[in-house]
MIDRENBA-454896 format. One line per field, with one value per residue: x, y negated, z of N, C-alpha, C in turn; residue in three letters; residue number from 0. Coordinates in steps of 0.2 Angstrom, whole numbers. Example, Ala and Ser with C-alpha at 12.3 -4.5 7.8 and 13.67 -1.06 7.14 Angstrom:
2
n_east	(66,64)
n_north	(28,11)
n_up	(39,35)
ca_east	(62,68)
ca_north	(22,5)
ca_up	(39,36)
c_east	(66,64)
c_north	(16,0)
c_up	(39,39)
r	(Ala,Ser)
k	(0,1)
//
This chain:
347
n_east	(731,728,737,738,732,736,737,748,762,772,790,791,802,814,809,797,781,767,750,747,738,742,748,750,753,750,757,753,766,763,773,785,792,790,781,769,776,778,776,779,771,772,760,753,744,739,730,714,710,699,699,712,725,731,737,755,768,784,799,814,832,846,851,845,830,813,819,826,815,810,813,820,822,818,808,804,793,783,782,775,764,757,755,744,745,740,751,763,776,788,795,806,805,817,821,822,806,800,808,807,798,799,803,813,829,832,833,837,834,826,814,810,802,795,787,784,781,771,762,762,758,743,739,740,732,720,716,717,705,706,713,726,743,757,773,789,806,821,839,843,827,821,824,818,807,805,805,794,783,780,774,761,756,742,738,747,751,759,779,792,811,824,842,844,853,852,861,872,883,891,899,909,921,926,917,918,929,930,918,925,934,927,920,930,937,926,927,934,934,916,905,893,879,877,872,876,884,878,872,883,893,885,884,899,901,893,900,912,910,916,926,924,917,925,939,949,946,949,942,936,922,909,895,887,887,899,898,883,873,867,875,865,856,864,868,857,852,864,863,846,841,853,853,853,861,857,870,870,862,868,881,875,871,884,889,878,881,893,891,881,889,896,888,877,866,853,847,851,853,841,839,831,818,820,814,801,798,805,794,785,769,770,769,783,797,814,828,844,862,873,884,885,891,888,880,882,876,880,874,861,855,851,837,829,832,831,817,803,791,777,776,790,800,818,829,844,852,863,869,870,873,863,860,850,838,839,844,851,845,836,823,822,822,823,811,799,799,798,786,777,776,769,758,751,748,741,726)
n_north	(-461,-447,-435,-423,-405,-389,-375,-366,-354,-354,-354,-357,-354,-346,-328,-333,-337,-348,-352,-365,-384,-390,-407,-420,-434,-452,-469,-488,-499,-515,-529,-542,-547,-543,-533,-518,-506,-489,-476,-459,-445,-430,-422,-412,-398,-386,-372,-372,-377,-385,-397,-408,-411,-424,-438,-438,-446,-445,-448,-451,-451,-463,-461,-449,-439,-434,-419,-420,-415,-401,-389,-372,-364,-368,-377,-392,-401,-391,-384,-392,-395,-381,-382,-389,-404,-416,-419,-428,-431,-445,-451,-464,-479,-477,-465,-447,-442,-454,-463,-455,-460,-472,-483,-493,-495,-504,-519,-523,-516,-523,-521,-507,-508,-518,-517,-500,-494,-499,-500,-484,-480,-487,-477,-465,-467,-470,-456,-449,-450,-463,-463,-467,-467,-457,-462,-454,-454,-449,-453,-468,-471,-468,-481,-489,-486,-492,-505,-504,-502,-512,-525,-516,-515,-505,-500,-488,-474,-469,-468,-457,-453,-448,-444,-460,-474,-487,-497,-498,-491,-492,-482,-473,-473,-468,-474,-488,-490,-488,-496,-508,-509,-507,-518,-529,-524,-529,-541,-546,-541,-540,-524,-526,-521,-507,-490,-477,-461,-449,-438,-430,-428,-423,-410,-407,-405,-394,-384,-383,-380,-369,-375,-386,-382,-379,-377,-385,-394,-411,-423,-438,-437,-426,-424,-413,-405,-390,-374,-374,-372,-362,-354,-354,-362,-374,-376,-377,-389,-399,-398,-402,-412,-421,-437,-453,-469,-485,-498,-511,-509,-502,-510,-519,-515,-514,-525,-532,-523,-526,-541,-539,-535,-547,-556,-551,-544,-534,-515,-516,-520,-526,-532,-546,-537,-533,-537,-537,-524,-520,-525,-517,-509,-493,-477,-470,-459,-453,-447,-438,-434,-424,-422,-428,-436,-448,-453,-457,-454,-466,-475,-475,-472,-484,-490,-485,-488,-502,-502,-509,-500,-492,-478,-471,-458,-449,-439,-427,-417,-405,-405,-411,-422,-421,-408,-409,-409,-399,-389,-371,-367,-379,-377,-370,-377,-392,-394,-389,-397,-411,-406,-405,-417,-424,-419,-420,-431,-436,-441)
n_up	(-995,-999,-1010,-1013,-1006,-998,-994,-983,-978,-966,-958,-941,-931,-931,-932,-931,-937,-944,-951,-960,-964,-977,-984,-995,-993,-997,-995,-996,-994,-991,-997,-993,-1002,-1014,-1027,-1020,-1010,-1014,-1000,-995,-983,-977,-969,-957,-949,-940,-947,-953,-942,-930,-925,-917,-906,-905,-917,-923,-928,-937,-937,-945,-946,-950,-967,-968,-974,-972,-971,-959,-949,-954,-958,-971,-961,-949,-941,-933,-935,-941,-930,-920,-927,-926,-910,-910,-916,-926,-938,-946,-957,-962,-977,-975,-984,-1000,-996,-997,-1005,-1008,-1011,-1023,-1028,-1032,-1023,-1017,-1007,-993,-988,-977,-959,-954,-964,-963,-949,-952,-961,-965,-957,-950,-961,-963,-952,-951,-960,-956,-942,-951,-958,-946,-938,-931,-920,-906,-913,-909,-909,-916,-914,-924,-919,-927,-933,-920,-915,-923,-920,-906,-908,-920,-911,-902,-910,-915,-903,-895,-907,-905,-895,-887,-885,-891,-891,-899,-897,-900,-900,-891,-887,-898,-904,-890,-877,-889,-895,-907,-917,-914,-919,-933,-935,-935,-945,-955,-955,-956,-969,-977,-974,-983,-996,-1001,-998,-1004,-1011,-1011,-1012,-998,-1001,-991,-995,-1001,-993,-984,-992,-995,-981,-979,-986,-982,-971,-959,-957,-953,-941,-934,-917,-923,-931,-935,-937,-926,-926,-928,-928,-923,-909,-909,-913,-913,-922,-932,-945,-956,-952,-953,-965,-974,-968,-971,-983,-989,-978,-977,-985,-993,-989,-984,-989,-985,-972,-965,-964,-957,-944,-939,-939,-931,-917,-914,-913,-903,-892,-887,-883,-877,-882,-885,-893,-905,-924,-921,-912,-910,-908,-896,-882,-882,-884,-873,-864,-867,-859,-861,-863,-863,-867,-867,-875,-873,-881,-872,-879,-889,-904,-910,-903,-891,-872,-866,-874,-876,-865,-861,-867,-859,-845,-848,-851,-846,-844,-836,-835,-839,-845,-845,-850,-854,-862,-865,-880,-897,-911,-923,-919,-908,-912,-923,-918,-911,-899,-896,-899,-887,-877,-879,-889,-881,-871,-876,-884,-871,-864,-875,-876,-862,-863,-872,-880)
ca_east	(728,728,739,733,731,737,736,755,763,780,791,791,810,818,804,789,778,762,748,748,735,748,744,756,749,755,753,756,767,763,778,783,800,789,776,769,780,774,780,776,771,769,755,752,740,737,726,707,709,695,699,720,726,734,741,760,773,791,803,820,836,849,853,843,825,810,818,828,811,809,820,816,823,819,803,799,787,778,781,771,757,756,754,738,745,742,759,763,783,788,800,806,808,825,825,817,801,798,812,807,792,800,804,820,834,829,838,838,833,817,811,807,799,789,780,786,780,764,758,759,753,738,736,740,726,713,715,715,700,706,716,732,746,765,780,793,809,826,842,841,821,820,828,813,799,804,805,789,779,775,769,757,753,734,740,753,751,767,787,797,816,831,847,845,857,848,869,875,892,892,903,908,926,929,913,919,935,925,914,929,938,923,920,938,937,920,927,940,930,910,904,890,870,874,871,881,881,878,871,887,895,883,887,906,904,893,907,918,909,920,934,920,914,932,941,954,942,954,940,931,914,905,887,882,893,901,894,877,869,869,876,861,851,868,867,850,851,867,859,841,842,856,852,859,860,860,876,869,860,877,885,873,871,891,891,876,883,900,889,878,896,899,881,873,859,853,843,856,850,832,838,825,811,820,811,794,799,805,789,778,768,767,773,793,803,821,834,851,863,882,890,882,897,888,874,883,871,879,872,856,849,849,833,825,835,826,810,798,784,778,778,795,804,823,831,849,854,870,870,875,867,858,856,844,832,840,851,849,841,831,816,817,822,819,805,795,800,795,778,773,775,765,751,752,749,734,719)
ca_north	(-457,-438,-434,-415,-403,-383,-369,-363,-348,-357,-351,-361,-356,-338,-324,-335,-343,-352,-355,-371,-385,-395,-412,-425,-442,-457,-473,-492,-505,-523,-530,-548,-547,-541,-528,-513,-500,-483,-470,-452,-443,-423,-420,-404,-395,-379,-371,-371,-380,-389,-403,-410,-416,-433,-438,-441,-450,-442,-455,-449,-459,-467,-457,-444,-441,-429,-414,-417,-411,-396,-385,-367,-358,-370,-383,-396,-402,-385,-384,-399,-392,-375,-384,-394,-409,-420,-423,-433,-433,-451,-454,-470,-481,-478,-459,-442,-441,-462,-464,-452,-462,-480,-486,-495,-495,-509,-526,-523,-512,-523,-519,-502,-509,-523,-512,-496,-491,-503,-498,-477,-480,-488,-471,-459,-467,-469,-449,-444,-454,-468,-463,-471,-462,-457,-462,-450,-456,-448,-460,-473,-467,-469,-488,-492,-483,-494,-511,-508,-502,-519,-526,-512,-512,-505,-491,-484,-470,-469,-469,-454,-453,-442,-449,-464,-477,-494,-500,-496,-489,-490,-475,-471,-478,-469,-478,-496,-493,-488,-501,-513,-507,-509,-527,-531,-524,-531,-549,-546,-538,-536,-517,-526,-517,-500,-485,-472,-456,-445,-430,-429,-428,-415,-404,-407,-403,-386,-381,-382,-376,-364,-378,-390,-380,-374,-382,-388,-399,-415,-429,-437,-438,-423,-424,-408,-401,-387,-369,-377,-371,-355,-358,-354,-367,-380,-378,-380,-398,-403,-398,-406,-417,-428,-442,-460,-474,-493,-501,-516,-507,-499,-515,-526,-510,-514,-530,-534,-521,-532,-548,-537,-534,-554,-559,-546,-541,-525,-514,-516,-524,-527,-538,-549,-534,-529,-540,-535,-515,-518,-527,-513,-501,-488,-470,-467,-453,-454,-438,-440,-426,-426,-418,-433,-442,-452,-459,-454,-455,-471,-477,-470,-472,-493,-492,-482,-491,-509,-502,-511,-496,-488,-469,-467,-453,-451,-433,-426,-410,-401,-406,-415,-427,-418,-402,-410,-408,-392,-383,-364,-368,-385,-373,-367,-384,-400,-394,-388,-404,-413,-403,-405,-423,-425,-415,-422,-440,-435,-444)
ca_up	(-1000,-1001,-1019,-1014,-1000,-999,-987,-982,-973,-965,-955,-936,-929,-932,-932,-927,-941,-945,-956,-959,-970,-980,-989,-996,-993,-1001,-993,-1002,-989,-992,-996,-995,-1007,-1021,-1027,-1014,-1009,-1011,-995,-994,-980,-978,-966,-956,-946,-939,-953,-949,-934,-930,-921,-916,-898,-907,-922,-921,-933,-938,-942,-948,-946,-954,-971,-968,-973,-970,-968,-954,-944,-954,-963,-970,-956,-941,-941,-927,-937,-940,-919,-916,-928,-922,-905,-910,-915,-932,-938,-952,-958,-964,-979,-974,-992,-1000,-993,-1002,-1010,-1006,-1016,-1030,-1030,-1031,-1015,-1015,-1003,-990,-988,-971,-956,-952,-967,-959,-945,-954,-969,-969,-951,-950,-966,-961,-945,-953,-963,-950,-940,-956,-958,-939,-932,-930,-915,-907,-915,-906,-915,-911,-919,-921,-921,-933,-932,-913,-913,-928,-916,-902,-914,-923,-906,-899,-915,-916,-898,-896,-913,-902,-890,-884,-890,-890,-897,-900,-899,-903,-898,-890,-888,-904,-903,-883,-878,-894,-897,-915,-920,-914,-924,-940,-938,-932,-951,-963,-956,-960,-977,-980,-975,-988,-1004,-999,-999,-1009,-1008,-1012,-1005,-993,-1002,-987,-998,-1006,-987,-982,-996,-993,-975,-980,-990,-979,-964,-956,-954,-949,-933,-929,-913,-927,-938,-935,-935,-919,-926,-932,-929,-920,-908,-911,-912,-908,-927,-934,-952,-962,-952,-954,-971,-976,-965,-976,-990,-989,-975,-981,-991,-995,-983,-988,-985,-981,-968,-961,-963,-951,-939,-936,-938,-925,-912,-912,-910,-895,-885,-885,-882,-875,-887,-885,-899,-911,-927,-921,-905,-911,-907,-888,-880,-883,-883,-865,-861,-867,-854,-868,-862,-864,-866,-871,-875,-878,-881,-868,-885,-896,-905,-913,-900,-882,-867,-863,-879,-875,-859,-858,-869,-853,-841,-850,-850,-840,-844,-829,-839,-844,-845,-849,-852,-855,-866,-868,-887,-903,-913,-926,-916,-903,-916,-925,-914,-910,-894,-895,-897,-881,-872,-881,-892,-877,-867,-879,-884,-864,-865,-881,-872,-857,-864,-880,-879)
c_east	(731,729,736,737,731,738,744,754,770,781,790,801,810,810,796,788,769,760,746,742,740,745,752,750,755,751,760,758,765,771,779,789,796,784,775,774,779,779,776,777,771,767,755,752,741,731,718,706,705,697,707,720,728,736,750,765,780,794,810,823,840,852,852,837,820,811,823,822,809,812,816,816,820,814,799,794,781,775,776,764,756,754,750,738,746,748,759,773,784,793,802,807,816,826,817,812,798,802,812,800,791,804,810,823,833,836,841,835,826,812,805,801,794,784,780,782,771,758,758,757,746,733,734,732,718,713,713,709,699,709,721,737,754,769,784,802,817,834,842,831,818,820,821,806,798,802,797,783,777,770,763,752,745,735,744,751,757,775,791,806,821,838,848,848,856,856,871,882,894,896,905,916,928,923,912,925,935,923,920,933,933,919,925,938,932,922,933,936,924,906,897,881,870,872,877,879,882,875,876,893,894,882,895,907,900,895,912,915,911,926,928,918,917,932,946,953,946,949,936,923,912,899,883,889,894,899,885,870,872,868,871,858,855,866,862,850,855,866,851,840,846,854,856,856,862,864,875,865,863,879,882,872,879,892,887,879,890,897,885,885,896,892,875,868,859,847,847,853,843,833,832,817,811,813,803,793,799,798,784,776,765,771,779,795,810,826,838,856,872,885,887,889,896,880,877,877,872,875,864,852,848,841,830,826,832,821,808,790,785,778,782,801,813,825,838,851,861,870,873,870,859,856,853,839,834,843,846,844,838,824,816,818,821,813,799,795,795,787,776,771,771,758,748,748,743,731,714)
c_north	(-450,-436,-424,-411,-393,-380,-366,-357,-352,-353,-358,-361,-345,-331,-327,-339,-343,-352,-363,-376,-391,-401,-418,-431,-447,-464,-482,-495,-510,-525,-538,-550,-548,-536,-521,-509,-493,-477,-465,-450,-435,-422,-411,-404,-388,-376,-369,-373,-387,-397,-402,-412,-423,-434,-443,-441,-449,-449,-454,-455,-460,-461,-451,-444,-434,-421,-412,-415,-407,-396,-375,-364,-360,-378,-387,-398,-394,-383,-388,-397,-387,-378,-389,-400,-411,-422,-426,-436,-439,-449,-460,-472,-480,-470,-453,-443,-449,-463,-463,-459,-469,-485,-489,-495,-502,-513,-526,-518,-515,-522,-511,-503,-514,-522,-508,-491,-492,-500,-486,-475,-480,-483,-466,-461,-468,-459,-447,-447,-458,-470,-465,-466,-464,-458,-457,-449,-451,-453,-464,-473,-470,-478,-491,-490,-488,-503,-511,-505,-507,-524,-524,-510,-512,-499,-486,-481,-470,-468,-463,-454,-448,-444,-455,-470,-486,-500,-499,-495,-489,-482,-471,-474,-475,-473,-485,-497,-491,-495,-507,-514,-511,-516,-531,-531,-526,-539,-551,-547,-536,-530,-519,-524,-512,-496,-480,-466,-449,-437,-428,-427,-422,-410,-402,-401,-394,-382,-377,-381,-371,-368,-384,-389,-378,-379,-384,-394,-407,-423,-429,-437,-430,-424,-419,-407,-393,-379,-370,-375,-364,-358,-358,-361,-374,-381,-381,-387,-401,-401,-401,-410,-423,-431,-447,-465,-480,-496,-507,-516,-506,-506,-521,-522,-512,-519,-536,-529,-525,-539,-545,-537,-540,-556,-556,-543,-535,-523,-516,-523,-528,-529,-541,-544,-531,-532,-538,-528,-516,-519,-522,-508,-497,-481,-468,-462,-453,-448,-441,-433,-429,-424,-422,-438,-447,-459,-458,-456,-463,-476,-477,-473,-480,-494,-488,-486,-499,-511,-502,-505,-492,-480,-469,-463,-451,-444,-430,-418,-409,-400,-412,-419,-422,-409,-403,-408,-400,-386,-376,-364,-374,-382,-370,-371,-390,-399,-394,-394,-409,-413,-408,-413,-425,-424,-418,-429,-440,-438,-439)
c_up	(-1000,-1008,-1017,-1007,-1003,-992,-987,-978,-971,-959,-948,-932,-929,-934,-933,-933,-939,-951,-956,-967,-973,-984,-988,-999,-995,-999,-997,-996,-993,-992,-997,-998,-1015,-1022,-1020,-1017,-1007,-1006,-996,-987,-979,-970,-965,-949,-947,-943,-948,-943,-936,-927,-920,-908,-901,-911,-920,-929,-931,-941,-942,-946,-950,-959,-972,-973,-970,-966,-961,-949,-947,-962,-966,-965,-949,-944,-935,-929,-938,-933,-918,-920,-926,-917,-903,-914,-925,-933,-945,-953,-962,-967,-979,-983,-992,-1000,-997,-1005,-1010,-1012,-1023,-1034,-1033,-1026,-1014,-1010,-1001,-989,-982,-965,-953,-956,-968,-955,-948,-958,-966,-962,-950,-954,-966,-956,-945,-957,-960,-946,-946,-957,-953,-935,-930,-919,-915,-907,-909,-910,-911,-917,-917,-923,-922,-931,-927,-913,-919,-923,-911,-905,-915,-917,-904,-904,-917,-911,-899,-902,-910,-894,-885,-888,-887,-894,-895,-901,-903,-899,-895,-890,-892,-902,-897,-881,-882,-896,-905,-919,-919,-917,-930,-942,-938,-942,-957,-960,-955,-967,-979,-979,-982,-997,-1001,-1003,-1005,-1005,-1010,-1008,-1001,-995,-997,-989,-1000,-998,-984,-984,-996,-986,-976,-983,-985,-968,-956,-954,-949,-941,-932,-924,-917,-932,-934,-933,-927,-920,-930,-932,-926,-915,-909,-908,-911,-913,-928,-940,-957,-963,-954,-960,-975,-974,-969,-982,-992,-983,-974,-985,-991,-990,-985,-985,-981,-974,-962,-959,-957,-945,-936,-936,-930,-917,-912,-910,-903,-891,-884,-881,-878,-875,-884,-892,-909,-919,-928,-914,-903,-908,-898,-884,-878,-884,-875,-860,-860,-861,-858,-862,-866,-863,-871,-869,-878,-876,-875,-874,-890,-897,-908,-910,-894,-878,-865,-868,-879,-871,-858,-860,-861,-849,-840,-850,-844,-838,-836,-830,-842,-841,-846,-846,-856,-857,-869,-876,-890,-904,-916,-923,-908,-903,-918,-922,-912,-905,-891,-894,-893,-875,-875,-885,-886,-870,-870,-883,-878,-865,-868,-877,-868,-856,-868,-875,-880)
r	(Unk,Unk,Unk,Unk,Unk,Unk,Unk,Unk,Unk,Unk,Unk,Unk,Unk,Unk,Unk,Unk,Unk,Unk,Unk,Unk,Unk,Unk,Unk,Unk,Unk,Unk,Unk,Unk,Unk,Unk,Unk,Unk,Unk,Unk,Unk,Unk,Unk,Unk,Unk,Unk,Unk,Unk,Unk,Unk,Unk,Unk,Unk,Unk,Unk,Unk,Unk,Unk,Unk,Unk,Unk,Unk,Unk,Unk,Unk,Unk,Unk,Unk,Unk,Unk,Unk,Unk,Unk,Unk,Unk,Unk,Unk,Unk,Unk,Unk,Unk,Unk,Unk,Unk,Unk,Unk,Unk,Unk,Unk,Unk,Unk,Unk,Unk,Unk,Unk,Unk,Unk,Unk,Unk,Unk,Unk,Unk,Unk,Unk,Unk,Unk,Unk,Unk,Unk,Unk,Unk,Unk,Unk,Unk,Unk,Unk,Unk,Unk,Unk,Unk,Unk,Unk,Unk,Unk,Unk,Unk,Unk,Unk,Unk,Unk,Unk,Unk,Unk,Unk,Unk,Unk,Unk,Unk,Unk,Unk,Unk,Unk,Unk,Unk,Unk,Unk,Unk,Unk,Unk,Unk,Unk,Unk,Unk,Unk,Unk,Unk,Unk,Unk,Unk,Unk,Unk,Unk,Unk,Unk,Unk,Unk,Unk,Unk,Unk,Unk,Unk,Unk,Unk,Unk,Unk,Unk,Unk,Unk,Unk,Unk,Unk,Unk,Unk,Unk,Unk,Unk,Unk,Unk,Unk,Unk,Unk,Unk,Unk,Unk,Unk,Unk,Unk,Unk,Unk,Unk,Unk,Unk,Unk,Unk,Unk,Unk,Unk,Unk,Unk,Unk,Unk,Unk,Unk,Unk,Unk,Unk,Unk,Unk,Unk,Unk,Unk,Unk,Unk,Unk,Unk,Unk,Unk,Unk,Unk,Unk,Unk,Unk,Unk,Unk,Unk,Unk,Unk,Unk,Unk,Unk,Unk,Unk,Unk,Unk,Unk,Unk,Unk,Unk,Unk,Unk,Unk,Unk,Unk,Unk,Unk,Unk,Unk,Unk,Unk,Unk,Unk,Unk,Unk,Unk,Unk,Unk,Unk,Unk,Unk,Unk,Unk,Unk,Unk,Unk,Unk,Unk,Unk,Unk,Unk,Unk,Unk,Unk,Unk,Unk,Unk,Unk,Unk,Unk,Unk,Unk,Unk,Unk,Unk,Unk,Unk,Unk,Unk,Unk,Unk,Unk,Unk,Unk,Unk,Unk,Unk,Unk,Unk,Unk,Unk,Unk,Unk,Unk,Unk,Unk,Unk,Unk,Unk,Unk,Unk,Unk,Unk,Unk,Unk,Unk,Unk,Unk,Unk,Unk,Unk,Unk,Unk,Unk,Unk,Unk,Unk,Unk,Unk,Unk,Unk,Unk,Unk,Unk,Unk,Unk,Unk,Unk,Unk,Unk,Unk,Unk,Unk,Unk,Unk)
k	(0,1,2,3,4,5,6,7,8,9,10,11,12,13,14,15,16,17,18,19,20,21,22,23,24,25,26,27,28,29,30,31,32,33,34,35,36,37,38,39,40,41,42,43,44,45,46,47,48,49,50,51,52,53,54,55,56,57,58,59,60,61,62,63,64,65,66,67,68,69,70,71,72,73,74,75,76,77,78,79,80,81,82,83,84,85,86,87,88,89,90,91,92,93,94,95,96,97,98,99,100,101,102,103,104,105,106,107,108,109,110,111,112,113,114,115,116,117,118,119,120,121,122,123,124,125,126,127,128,129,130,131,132,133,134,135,136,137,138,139,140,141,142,143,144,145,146,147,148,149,150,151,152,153,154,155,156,157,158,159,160,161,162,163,164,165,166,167,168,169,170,171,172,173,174,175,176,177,178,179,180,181,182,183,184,185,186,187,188,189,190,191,192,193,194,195,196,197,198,199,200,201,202,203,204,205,206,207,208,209,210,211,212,213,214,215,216,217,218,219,220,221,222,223,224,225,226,227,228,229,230,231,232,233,234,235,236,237,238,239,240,241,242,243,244,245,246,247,248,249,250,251,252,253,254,255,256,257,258,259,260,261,262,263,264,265,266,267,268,269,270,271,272,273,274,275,276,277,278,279,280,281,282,283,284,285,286,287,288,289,290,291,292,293,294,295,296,297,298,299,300,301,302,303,304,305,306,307,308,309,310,311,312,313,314,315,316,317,318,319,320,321,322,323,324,325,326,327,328,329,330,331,332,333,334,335,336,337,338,339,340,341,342,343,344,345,346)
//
């Protein structure tokens, strides 16, 4: 459903903007817990534009929502409309305007993949034609694109992702001894069902910005590498693109990556969906950044490396996590990587 529909001016990345026709759609998951769950979307086309190349679906990751694909200063979403293409920004439940709207904090990570994707897939193609839509996921995001793809196969055009980690915690040893810590303390005293205040994180760390992008800042994880955002754009991300992350989320994300090392899962808390992700011949492209500390490339490339599809792609950039997507120079190598692909692929 269509809550209402306005004409914009935005900006797209530093000097370059767009008119843009903006609409915020509101669509109801089925839920089998309990009453539907309303998620928001905000939709956008290039203004006046008759006809789209394909409608494609944004899907944030863990503790973020919407605005990690468009900020005031810097919008991949605006990119991908400028560039023809239906886009449709997912608030997953639990995260911004989903949240405002109701949407609780999910019990678990397939609660993603089994409503929350299904049910705005189902929108996106009632809107666009009835065309098969891209998921194009980042993180957390990516690892739900690949999950709810095969259930959907025939709705799905193809699966793009952005750091998104198919080994959880693979190459990554301060995030095996994070996770190795909070399920010690969680067999001791349980963290419970709350959330992970990551907006209260992301205002800390825009605070304190000038010690966070030194070579002095003391921890192993940042999230972008260093220098890779000019501070306006940093700020604005740890100011509207953090949100809150469900602990019980966190808590199975590190508890199945320690059951995958013994066992050999892959796909992390959605083991259950590899299987049927590997099988798919859907069109692949997977980006990981060599400055990611929190998805490394070893983490990375197995989902390619899995894939049985006979189009897929795999792609390595001099970046961080969150500046794959936002960093100073994504818009003039991963945006346009990722455009061609899209193009390349429309029906």
């Amino acid at each position: 459903m269509i809550l209402n529909r306005t004409q914009v001016d935005q900006t797209i990345d530093r000097d370059e903007r767009g008119s843009f026709t903006k609409e915020l759609v509101i669509v109801r998951a089925q839920s089998k817990a309990g009453p539907e769950v309303p998620l928001a979307m905000v939709r956008k086309r290039r203004a006046n534009a008759a006809e789209t190349r394909a409608p494609v679906l944004l899907i944030h990751g863990y503790g973020q929502n919407r605005y990690a694909w468009h900020l005031p200063s810097r919008s991949f979403s605006n990119h991908l409309a400028q560039s023809g293409f239906d886009v449709f920004n997912l608030d997953l439940r639990g995260h911004g305007r989903s949240r405002h709207l109701g949407a609780r904090r999910p019990s678990h990570i397939t609660d993603f993949v089994s409503e929350d994707v299904p049910a705005a897939v189902d929108e996106v193609r009632r809107l666009s034609g009835n065309r098969p839509v891209f998921l194009v996921g980042h993180s957390l995001g990516g690892l739900v694109a690949y999950a709810a793809a095969g259930p959907l196969d025939g709705a799905i055009a193809g699966v793009a992702s952005l750091g998104s980690p198919y080994l959880f915690t693979k190459g990554s040893w301060p995030l095996r001894v994070l996770g190795g810590a909070m399920l010690a303390l969680d067999r001791r005293s349980s963290f419970g069902h709350g959330a992970v205040g990551l907006k209260g994180l992301g205002e800390a760390m825009r605070l304190a910005r000038l010690f966070v992008d030194s070579p002095i800042f003391p921890l192993p994880i940042r999230g972008f590498a260093r220098g890779s955002m000019e501070p306006e754009v940093l700020e604005q991300h740890m100011s509207l693109a953090m949100d809150s992350g469900s602990i019980a989320v966190l808590r199975h994300m590190f508890l199945d990556a320690a059951e995958a090392r013994q066992r050999g899962h892959r796909l992390g808390s959605l083991y259950g969906y590899a299987g049927v992700f590997e099988a798919l011949d859907l069109p692949l492209l997977v980006i990981a950044g060599t400055e990611d500390d929190l998805a490394p490339p070893a983490s990375v490339e197995p989902a390619f490396q899995h894939s049985r599809a006979r189009d897929k792609t795999y792609r390595v950039f001099p970046r961080g996590h969150i500046d794959l997507v936002m960093g100073r120079d994504s818009p003039t190598s991963v945006w346009p990587l990722l455009t061609a692909w899209l193009r390349a692929r429309a029906r």
